[in-house]
N, C-alpha and C positions, 0 to 999 in steps of 0.2 A: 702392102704397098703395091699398089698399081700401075704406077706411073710416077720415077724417080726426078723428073723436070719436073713435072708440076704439082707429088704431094698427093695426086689423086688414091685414095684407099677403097677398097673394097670387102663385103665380107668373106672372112676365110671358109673354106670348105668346113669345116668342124665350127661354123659360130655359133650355134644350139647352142652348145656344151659350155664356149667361153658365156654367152650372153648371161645362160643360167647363173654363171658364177657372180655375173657383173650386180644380174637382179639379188645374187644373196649376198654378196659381201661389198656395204657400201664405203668402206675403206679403200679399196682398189679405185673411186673418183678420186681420191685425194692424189694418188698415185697418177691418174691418166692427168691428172692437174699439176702435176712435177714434169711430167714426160712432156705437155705444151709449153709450159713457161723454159725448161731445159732446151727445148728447141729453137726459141730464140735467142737464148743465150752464146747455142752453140755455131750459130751463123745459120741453123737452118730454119729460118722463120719459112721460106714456102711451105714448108710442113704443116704449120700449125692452123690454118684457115682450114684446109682439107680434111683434117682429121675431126677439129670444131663441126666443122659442118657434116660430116658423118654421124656423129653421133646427137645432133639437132635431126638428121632427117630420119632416121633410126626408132627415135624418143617421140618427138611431134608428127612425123608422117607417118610413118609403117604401124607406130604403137607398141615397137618392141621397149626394151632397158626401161620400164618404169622407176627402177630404182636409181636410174642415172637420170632420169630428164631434169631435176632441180640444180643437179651439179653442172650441168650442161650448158644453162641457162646465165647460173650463177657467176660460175668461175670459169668454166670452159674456152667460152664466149671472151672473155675478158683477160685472157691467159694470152690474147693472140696480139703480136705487136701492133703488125701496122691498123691505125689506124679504119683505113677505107675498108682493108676486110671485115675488121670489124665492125663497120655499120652495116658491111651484105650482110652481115651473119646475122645481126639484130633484126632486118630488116625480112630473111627468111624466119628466123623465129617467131618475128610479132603476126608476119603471113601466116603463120602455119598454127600458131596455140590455136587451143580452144578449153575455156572460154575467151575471146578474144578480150572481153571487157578484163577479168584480168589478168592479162600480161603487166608484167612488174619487170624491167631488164638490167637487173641487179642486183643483189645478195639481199635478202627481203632484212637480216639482222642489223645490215650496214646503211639500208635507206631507211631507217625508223630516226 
């Protein structure tokens, strides 16, 4: 945590070693997916766009956490209350995929 006003996160000194973990055990999304939706629950919704969007620019930009960019997208994204954050968030995501044609921004099992 970076910045405790506005939720801004960055990576920690040691993130190789966490990422590696993230890339092998995709159990630990379900987990950062308790840890978002827990954050608004607990009144601290500024958290949760910040943290979203970390791991969107992480996944989509840099091309780190491959094993995370579908939960990212999925749930991540949609974990966050308000509203308008989550259209930036959508709106950095759909900037950012490639292939742009398909971008899907929704849990691909739930819009069938």
């Amino acid at each position: 945590l970076e910045d405790r006003d506005t939720g801004q996160v960055r990576r920690a000194q040691n993130y190789q070693k966490r990422f590696q973990n993230l890339n092998r055990h995709s159990h630990n999304n379900l987990r950062i997916t308790r840890i978002l939706k827990s954050l608004g629950e607990l009144g601290l919704e500024r958290y949760q766009a910040p943290l979203a969007r970390f791991f969107l620019e992480e996944t989509l930009v840099r091309g780190e956490l491959p094993a995370v960019r579908q939960s990212a997208l999925d749930y991540f994204v949609f974990s966050v209350r308000c509203a308008r954050q989550r259209r930036r968030l959508l709106r950095f995501a759909w900037e950012h995929f490639r292939p742009r044609r398909k971008f899907v921004w929704g849990p691909h099992d739930k819009l069938r």
